[in-house]
Backbone as a ProteinNet text record, in pm:
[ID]
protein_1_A
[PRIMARY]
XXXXXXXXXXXXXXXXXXXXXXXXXXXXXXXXXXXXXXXXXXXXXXXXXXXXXXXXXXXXXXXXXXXXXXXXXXXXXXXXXXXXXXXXXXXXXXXXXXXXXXXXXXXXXXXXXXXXXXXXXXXXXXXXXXXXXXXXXXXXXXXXXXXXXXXXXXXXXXXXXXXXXXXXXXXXXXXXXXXXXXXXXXXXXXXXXXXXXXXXXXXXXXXXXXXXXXXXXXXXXXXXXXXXXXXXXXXXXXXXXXXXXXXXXXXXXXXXX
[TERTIARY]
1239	1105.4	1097.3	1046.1	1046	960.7	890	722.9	616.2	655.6	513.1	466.1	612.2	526.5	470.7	503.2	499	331.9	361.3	151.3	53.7	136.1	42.2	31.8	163.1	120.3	42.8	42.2	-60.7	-217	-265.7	-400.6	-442.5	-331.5	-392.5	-411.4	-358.5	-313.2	-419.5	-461	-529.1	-580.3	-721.7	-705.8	-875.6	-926.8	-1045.5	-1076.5	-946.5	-935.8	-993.2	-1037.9	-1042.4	-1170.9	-1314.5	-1442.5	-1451.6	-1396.8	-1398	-1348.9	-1234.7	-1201.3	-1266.4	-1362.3	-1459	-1547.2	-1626.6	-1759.6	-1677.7	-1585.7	-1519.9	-1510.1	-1496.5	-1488.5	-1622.6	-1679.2	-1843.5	-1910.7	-1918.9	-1964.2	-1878.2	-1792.3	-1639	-1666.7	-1687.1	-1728.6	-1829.4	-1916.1	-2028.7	-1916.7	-1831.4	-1828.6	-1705.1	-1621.6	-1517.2	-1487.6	-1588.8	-1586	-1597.1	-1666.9	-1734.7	-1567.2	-1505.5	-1395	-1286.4	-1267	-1202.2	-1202.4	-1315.3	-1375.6	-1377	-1360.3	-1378.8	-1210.3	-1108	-964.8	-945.7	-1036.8	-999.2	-1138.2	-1157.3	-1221.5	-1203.4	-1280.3	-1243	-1220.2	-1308.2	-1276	-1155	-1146.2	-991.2	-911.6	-844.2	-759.9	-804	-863.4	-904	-861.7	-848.4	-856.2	-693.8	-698.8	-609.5	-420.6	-493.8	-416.7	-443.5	-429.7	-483	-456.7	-552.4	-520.4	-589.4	-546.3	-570.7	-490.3	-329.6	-252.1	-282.8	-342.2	-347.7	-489.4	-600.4	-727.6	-650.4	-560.3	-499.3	-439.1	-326.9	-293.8	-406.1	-491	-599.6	-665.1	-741.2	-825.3	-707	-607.9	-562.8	-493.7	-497.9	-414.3	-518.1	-602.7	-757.3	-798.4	-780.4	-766.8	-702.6	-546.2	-471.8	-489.6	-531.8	-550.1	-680.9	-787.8	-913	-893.7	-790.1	-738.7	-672.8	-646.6	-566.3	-716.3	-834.7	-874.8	-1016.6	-1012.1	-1083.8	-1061.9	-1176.7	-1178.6	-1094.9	-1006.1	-973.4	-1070.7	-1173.4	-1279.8	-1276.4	-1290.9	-1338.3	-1234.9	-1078.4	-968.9	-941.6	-947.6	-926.9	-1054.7	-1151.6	-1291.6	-1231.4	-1204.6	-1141.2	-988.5	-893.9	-834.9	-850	-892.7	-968.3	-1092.5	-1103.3	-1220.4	-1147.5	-1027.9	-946.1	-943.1	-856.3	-841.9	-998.7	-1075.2	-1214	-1264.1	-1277.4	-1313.3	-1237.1	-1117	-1049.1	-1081.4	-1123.3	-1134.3	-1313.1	-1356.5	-1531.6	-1519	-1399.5	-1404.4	-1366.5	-1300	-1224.4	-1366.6	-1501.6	-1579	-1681	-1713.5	-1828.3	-1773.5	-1675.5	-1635.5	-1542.5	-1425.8	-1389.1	-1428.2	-1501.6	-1525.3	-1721.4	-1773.7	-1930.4	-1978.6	-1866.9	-1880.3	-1998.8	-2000.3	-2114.7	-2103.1	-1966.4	-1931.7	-1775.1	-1778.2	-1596.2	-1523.5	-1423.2	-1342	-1270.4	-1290.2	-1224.8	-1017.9	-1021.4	-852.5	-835	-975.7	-1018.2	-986.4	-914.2	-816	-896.2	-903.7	-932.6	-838.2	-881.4	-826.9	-751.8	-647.9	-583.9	-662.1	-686.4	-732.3	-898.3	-937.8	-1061.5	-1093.1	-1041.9	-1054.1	-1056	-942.9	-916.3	-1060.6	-1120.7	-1209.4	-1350.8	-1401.9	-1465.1	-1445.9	-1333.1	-1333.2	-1339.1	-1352.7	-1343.8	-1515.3	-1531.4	-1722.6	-1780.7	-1743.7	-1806.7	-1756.8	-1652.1	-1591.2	-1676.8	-1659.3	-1786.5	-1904.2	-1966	-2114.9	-2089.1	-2003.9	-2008.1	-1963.5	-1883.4	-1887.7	-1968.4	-2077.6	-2183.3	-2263.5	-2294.4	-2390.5	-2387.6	-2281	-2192.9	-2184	-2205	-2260.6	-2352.3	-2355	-2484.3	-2576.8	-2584.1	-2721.9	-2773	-2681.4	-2761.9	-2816.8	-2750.7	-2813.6	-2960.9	-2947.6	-3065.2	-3189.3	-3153.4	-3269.2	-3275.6	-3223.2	-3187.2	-3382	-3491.2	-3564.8	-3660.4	-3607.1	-3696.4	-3574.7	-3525	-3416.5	-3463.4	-3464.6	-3486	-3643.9	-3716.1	-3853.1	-3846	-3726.1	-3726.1	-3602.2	-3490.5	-3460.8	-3528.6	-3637.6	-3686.1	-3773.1	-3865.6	-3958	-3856.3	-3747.8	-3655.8	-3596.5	-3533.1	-3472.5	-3581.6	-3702.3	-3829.4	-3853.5	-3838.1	-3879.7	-3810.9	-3700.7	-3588.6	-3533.4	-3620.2	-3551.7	-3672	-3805.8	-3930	-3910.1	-3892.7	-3881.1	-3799.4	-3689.8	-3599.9	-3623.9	-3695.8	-3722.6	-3897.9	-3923.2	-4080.8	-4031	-3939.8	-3928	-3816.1	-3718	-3584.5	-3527.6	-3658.3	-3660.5	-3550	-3512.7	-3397.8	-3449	-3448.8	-3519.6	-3378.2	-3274.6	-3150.2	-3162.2	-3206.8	-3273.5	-3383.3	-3498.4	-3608.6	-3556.7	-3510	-3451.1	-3340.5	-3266.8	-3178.1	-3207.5	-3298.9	-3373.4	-3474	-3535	-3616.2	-3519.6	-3393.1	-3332.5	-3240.1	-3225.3	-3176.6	-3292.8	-3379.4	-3457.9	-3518.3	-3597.1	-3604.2	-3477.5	-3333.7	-3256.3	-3126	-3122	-3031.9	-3059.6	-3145.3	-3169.5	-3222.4	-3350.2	-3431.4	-3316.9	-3244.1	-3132.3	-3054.9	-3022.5	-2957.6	-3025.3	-3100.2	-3251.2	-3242.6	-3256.7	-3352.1	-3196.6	-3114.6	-2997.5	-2981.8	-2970.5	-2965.8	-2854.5	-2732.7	-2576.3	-2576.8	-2706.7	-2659	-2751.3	-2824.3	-2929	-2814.3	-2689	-2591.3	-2483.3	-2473.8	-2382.5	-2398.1	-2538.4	-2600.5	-2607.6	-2633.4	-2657	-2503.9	-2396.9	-2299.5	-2266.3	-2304	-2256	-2309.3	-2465.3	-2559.3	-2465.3	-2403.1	-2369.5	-2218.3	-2142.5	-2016.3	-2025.3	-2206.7	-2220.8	-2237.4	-2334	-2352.3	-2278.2	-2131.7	-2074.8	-1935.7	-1934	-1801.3	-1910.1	-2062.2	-2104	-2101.1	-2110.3	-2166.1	-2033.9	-1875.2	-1745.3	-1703	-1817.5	-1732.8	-1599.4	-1596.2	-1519.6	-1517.6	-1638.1	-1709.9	-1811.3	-1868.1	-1999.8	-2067.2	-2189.4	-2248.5	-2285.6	-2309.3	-2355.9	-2512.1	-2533.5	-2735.9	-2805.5	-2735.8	-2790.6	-2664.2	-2732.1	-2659	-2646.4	-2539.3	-2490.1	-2552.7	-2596.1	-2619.5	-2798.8	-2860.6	-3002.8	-3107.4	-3055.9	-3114.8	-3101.4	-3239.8	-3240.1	-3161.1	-3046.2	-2949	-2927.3	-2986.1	-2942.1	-2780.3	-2742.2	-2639.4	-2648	-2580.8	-2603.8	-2743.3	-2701.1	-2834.4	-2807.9	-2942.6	-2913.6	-2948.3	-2977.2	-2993	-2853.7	-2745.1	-2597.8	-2579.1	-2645.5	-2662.5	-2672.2	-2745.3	-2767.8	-2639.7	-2547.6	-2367	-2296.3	-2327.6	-2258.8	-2282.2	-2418.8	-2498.2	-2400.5	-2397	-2319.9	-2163	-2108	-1998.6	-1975.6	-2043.8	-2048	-2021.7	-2145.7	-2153	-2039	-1954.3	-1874.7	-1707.9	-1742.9	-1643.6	-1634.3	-1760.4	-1776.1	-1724.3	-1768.3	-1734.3	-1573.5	-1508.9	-1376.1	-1291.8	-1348.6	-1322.4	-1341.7	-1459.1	-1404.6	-1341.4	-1289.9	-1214.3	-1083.9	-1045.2	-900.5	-887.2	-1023.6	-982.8	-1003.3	-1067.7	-1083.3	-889.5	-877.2	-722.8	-622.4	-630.6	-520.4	-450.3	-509.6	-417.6	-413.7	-301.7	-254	-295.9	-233.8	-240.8	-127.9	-202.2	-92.9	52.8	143.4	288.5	283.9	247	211.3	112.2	74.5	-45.1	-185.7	-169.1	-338	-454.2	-480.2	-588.7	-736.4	-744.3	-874.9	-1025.3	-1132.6	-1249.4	-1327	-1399.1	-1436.5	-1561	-1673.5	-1772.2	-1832.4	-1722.3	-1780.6	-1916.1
-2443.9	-2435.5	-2311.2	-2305.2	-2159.6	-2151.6	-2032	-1940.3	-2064.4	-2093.5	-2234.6	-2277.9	-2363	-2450.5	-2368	-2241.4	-2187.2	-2169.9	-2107.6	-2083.1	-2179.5	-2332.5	-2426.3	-2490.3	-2460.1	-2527.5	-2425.2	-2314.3	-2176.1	-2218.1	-2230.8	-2236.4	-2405.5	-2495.6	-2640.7	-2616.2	-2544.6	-2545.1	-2591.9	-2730.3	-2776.9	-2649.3	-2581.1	-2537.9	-2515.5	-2490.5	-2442.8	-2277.7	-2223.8	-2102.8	-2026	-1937.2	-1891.4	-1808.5	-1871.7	-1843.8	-1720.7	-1666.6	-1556.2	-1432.4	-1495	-1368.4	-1384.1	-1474.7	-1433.6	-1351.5	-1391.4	-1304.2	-1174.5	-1131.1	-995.1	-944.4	-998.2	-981.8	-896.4	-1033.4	-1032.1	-911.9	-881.6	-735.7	-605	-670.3	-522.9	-469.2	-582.6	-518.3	-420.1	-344.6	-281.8	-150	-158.9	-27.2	8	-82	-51.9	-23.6	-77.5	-50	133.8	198	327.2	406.3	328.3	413.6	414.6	247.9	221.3	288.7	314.9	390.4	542.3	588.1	717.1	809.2	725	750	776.6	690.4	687.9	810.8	885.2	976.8	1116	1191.3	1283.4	1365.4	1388	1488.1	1467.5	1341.4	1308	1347	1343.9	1400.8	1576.9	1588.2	1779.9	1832.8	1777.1	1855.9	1764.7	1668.8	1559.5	1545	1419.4	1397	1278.1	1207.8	1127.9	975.8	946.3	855.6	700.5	663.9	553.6	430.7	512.1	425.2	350.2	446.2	384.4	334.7	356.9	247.6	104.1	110.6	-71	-40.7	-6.1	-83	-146.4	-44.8	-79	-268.5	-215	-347.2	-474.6	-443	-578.6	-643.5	-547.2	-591.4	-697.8	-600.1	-672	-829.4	-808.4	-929.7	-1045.8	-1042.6	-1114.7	-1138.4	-1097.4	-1104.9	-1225.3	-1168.6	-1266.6	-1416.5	-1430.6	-1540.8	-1601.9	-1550	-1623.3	-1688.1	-1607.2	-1664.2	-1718.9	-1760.2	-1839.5	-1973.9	-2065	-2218.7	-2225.3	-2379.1	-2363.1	-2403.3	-2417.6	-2381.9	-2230.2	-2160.9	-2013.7	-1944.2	-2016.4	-1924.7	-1914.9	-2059.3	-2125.6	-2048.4	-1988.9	-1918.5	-1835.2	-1724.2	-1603.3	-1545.7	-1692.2	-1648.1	-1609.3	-1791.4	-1736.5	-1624.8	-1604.3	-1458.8	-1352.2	-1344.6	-1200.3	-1201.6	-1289.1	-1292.7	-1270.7	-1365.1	-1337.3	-1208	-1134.5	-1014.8	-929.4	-935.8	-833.4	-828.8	-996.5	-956.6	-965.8	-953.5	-878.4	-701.6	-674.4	-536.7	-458.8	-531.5	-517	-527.1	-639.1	-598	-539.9	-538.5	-415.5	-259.6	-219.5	-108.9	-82.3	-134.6	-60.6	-116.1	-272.4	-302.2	-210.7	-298.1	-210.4	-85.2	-67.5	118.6	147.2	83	70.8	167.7	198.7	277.4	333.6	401.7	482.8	497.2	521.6	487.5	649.3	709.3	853.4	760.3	880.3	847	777.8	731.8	673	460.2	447.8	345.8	225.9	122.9	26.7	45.5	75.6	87.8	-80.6	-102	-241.9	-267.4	-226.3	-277.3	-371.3	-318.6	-335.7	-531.4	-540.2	-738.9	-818.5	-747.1	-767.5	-773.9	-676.9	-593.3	-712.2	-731.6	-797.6	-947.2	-1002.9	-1108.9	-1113.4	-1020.8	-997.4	-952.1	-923.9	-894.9	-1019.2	-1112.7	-1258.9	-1341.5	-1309.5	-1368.4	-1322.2	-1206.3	-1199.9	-1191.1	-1228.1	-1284.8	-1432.2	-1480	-1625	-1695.8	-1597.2	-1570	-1531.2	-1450.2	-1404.8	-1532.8	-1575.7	-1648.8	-1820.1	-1837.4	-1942.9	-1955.1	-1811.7	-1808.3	-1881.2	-1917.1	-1987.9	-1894.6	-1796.7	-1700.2	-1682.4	-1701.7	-1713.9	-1844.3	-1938	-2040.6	-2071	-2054.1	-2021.8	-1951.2	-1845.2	-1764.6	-1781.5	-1892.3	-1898.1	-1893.3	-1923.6	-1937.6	-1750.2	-1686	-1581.7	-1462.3	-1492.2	-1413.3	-1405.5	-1532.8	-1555.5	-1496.2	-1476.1	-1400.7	-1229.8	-1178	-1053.4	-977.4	-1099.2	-1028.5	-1042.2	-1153.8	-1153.2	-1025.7	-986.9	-878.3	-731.1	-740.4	-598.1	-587.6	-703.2	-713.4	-646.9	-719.5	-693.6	-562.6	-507.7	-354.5	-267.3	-267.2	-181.2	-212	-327.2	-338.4	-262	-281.7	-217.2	-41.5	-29.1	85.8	190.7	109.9	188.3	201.7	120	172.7	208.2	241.4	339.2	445.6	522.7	620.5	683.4	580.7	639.5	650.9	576.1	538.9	425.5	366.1	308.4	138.2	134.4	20	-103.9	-63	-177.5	-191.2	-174.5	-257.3	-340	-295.3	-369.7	-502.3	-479.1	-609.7	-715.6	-638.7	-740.7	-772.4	-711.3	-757.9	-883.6	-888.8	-946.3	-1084.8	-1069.3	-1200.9	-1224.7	-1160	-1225.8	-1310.8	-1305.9	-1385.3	-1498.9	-1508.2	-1588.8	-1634.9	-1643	-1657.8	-1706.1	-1634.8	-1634.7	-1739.2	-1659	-1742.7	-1881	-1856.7	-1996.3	-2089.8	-2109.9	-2170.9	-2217.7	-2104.7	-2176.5	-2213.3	-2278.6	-2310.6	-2211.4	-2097.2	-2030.2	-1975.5	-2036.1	-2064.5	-1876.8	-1886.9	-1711.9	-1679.2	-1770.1	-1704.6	-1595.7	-1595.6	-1470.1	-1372	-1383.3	-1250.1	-1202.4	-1242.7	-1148.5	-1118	-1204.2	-1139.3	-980.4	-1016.4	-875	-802.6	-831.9	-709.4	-613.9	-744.4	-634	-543	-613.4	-523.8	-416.7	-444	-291.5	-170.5	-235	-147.1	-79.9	-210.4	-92.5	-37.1	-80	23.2	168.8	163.3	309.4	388.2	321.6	404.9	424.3	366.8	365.2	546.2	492	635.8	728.8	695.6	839.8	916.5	863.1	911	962.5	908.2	909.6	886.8	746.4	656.6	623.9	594	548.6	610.4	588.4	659.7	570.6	478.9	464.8	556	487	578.1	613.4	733.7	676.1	607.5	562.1	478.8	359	279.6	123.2	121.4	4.8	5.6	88.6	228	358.1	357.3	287.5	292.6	218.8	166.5	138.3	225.8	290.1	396.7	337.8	375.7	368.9	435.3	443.7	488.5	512.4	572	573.9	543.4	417.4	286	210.2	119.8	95.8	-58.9	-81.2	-205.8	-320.3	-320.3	-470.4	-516.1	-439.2	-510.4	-629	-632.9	-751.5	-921.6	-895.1	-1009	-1067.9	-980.9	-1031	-1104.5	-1072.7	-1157.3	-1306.6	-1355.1	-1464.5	-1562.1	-1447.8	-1475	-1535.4	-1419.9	-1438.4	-1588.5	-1613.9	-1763.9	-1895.7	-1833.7	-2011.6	-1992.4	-1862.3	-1920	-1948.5	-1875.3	-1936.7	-2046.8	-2142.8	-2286.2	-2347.5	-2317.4	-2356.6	-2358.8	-2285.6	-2282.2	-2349.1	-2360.5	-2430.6	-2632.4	-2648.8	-2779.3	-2823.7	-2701.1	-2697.7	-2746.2	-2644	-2654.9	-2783	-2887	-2987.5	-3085.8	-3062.1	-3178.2	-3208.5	-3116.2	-3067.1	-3083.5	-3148.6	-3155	-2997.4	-2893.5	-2729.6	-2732.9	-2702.2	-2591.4	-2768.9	-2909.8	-3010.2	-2977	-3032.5	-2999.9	-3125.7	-3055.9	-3136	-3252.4	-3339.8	-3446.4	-3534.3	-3512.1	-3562.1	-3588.7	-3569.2	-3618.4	-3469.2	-3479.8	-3351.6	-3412.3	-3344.2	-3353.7	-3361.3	-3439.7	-3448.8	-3326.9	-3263.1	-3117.5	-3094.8	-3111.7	-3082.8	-2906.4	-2903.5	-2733.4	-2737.9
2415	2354.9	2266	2156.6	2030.8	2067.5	1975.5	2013.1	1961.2	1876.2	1805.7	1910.9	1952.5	2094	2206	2235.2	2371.9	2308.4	2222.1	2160.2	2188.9	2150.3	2102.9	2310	2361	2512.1	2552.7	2564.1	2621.6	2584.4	2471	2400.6	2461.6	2487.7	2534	2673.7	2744.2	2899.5	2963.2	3009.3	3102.4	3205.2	3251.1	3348.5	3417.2	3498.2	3534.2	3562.8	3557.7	3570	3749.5	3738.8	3842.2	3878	3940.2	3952	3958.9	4067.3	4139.8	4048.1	3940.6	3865.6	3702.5	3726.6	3631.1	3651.9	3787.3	3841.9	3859.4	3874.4	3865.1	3720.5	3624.6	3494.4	3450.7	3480.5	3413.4	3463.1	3601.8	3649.2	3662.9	3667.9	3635.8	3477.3	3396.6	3279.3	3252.4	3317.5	3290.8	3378.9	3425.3	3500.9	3414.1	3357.2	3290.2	3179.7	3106.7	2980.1	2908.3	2996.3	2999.4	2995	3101	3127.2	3028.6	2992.5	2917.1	2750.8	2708.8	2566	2584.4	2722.9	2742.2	2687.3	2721.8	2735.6	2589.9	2505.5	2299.7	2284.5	2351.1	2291.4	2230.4	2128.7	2089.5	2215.5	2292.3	2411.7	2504.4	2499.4	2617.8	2517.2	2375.4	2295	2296.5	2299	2266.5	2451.3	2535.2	2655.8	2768.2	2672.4	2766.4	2682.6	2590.1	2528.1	2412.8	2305.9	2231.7	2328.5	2382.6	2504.3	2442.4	2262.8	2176.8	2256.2	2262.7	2294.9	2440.7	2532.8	2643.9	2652.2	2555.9	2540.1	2499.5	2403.8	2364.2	2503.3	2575.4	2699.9	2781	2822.9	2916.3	2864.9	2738.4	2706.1	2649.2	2606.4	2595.4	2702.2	2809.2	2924.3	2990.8	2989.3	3054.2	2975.1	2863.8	2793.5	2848.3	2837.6	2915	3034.8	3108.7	3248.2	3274.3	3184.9	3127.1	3109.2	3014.3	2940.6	3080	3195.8	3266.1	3419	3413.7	3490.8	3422.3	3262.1	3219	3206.3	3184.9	3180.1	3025.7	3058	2927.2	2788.7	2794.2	2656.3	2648	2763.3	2737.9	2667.8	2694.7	2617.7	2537.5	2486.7	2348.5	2259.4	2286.5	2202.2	2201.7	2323.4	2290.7	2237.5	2239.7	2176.7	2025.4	1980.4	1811.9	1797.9	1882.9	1853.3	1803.5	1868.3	1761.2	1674.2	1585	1447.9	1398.9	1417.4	1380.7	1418.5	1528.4	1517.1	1451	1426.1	1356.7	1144.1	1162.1	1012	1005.9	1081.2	1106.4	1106.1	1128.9	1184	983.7	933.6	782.8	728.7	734.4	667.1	697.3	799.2	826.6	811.6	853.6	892.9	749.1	667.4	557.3	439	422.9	281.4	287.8	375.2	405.7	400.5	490.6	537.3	668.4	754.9	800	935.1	944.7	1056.8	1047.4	1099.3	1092.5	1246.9	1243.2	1376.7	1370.9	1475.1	1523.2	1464.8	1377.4	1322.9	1221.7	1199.6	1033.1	1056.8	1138.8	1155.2	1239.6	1236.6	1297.5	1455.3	1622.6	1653.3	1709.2	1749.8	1786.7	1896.7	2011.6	2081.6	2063.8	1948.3	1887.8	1895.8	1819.4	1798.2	1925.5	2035.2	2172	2251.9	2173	2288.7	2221.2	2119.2	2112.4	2191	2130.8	2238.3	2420.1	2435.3	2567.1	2630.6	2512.4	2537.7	2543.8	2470.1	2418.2	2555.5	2579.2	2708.3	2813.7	2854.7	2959.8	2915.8	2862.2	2848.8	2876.4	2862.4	2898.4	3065.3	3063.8	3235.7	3278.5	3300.9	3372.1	3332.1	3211.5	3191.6	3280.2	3310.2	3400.1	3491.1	3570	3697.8	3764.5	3934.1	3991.7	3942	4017.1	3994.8	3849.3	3756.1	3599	3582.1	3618.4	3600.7	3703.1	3798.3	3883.1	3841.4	3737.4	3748.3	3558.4	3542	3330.8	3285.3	3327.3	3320.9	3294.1	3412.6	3455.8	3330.4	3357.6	3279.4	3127	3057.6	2920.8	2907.3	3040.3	2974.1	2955.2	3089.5	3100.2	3011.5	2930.4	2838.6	2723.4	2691.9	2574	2529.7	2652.3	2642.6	2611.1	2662.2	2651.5	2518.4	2453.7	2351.4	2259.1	2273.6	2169.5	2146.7	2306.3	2315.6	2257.6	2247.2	2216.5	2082.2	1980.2	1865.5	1774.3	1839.8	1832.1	1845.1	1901.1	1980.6	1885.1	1867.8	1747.9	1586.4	1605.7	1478.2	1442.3	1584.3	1556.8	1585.2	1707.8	1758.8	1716	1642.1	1565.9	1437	1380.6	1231	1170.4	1246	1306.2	1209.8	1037.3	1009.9	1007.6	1004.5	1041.5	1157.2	1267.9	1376.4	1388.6	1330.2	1269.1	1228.4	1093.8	1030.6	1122.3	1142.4	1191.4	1390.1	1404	1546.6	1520	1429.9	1401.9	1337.5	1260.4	1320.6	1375.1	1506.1	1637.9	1672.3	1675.4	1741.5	1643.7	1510.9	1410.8	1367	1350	1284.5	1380.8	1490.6	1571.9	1693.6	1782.5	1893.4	1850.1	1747.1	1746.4	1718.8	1638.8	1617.2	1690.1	1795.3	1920.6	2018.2	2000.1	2131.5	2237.1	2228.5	2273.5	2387.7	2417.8	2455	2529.9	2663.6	2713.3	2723.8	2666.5	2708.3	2585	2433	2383.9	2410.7	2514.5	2602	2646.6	2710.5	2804.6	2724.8	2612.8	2493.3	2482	2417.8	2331.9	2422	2583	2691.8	2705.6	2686.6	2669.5	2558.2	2444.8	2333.1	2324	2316.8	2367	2450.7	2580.7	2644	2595.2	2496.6	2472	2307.6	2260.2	2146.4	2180.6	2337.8	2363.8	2426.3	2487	2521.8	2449.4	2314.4	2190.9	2107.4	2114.8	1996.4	2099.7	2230.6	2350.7	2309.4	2324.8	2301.5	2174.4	2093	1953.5	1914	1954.3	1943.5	1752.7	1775.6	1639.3	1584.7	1440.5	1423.9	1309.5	1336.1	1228.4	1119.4	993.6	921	898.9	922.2	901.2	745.8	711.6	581.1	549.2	643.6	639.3	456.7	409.9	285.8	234.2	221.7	161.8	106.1	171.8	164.7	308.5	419.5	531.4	626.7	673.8	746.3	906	942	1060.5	1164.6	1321.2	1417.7	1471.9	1548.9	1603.7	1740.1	1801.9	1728.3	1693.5	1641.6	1618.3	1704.3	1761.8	1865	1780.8	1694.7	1590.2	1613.5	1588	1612.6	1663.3	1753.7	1877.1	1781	1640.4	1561.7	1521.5	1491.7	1440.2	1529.9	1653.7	1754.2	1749.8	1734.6	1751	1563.9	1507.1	1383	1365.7	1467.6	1480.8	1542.3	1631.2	1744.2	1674	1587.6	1478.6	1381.8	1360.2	1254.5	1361.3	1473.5	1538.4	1622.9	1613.5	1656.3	1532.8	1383.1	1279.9	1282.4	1316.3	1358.1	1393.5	1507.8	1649.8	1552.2	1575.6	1469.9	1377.7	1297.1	1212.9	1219.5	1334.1	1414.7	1468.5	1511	1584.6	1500.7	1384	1258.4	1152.5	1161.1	1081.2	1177.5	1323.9	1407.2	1418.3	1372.6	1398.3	1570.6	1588	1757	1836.3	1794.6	1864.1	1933.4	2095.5	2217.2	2192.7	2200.6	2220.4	2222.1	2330.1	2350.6	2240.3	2134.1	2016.8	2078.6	2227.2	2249.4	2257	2199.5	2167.7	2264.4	2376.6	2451.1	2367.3	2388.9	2321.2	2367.9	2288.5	2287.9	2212.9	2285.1	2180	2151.9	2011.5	1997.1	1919.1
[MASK]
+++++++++++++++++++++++++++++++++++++++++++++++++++++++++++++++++++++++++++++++++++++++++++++++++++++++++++++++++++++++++++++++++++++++++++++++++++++++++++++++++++++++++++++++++++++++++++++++++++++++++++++++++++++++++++++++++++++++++++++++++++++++++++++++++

């Protein structure tokens, strides 16, 4: 067997993956991430050592590990989420300018790391208890989202939150009926925007394309994700309209992305 096929049997691999090491994912993610962004920081290089290399070990390891106890829909998203996040990362960050990376450099683990955010939001959201409570949830993140996109840009001047808060919810959610797997999206990204600027990992700029008044971070971010989704469903049919990455065998499973 060459690498083609080993790719194309890996990305088909029949599987249900493994419950238990999702719900570990999904809540391991809030404690790990902190740690994981802390290692690529200016201060762990000024007192430690430049510990970039061992942020890509950490998160792409974590990646792989992901990919092995996700459903196979969930892998097949996150695998194409790299490429897609990596060339999201080329235009916000060096054609835009919308933010800079400690070392100037896109770090590798970066594209990894998005797909792995999108991944657990979809694991948590998959959960019994999310589904149980999908009702009470979608009211108490709606009121928070509101607050904090509000919030930032009365108390932070923060008007690229304004705008692009205002369509996550007109533009984004309504679109996806109202749909709460991207309430736990955005809950994560929120959390590894504030702890990529707490490190200075990264740094927005305070004047989005050089005239929108910009926080560091600014939580509107949360709207790109909802962005990213539909162009990587757009994808995803793509790949299955064009026969791309058809499993060995020619029968390609029915898949509604």
């Amino acid at each position: 067997m060459n690498i083609s096929d080993g790719i194309i049997n890996y990305y088909n691999k029949p599987t249900h993956g493994n419950p238990h090491g999702r719900r570990f994912f999904a809540l391991g993610f809030i404690l790990f991430t902190p740690i994981f962004l802390s290692v690529d920081s200016t201060y762990f290089a000024l007192y430690f050592f430049d510990g970039r290399w061992l942020a890509n070990a950490l998160v792409i390891g974590s990646f792989f590990i992901m990919l092995n106890v996700a459903d196979t829909r969930l892998r097949k998203l996150m695998l194409v989420f790299v490429p897609l996040g990596y060339f999201g990362e080329v235009i916000f960050s060096h054609v835009l300018g919308l933010y800079d990376y400690r070392l100037g450099h896109i770090p590798l683990y970066v594209p990894f790391g998005h797909a792995a955010v999108y991944g657990c939001g979809y694991m948590l959201h998959a959960t019994a208890w999310a589904k149980q409570h999908d009702a009470l949830m979608k009211k108490i993140f709606a009121v928070f989202f509101a607050a904090i996109f509000v919030g930032a840009g009365v108390f932070y001047g923060d008007i690229f939150s304004l705008i692009f808060g205002f369509l996550f919810f007109y533009r984004g959610l309504r679109r996806k009926a109202w749909n709460s797997l991207y309430y736990y999206v955005a809950f994560y990204v929120l959390l590894v925007e504030f702890a990529g600027t707490y490190f200075n990992v990264w740094v927005w700029d305070s004047l989005a394309l050089g005239f929108i008044p910009t926080a560091n971070p600014p939580v509107g971010v949360v709207f790109f994700y909802i962005g990213a989704d539909s162009v990587l469903l757009r994808i995803m049919r793509f790949i299955d309209r064009k026969n791309i990455l058809t499993p060995l065998n020619g029968i390609r499973p029915k898949e509604n992305w």
